[in-house]
C-alpha positions as CSV (number, residue, x, y, z in Angstrom):
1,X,-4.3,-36.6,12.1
2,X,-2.3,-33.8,13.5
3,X,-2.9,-32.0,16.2
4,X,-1.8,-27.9,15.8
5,X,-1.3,-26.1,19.1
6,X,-3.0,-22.5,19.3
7,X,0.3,-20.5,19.2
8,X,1.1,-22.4,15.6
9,X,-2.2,-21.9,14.6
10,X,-1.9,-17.9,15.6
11,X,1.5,-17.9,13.5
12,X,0.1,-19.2,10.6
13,X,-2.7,-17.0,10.8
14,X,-0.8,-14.3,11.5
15,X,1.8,-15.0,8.2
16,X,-1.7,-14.9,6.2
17,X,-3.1,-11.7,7.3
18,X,0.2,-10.4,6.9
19,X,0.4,-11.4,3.5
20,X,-3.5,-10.1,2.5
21,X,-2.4,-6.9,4.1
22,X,0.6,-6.7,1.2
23,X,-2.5,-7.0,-1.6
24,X,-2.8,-3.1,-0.3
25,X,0.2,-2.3,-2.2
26,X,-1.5,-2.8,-5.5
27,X,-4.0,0.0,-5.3
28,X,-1.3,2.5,-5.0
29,X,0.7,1.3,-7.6
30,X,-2.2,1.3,-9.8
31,X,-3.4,4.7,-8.9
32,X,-0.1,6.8,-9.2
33,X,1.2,5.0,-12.1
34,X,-2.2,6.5,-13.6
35,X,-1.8,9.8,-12.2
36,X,1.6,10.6,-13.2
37,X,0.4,9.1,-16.6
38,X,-3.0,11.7,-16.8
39,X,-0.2,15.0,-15.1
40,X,1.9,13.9,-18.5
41,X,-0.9,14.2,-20.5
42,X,-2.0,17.2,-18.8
43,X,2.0,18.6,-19.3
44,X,1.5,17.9,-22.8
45,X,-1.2,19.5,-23.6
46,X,-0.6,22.9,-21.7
47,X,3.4,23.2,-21.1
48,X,2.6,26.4,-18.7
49,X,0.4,24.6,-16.7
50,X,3.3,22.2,-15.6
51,X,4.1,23.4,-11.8
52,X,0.5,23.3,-10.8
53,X,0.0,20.1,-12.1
54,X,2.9,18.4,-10.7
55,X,2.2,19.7,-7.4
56,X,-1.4,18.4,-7.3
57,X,0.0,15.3,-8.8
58,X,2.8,14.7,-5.8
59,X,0.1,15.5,-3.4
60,X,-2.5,13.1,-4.9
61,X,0.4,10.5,-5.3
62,X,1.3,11.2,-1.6
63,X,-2.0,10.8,-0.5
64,X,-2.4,7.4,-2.1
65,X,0.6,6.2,-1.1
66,X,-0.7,6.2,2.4
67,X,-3.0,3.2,1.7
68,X,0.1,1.2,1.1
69,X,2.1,2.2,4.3
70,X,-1.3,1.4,6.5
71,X,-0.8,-2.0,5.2
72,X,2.5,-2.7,4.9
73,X,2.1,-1.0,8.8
74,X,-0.7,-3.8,9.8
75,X,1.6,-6.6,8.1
76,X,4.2,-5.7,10.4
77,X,2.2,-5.7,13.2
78,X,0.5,-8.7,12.6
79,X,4.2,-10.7,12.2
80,X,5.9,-9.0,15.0
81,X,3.6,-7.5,17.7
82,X,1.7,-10.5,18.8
83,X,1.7,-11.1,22.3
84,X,1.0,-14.2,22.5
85,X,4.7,-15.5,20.9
């Protein structure tokens, strides 16, 4: 049986959590593609209406993106600010 030393063990960890933290990328994704989707609809429905909604829609969009970059931000981190390597 092997035998895995704890800054292996902390890598490999580390490559995981990085990973999980990339699964925080599909929220966003999901949640704008609907948004623009609903501000087209919206658009559609009532052309004059079109410069509030697609400012409330890139504010909304902007706000969800953050999600994302918080976990693309902890991904980074966990790969390349452990202290231990």
């Amino acid at each position: 049986m092997n035998n895995i030393d704890g800054i292996t063990l902390i890598k490999a960890a580390s490559a995981i959590g990085a990973g999980l933290a990339m699964i925080a990328g599909i929220g966003p994704g999901i949640g704008e593609g609907y948004a623009a989707g609903k501000a087209v609809e919206a658009v559609a429905r009532q052309p004059e209406s079109q410069g509030l909604v697609t400012k409330t829609m890139l504010i909304g969009c902007a706000i969800a993106e953050t999600t994302g970059i918080y976990g693309l931000f902890i991904a980074l981190a966990l790969l390349f600010f452990n202290p231990l390597l």
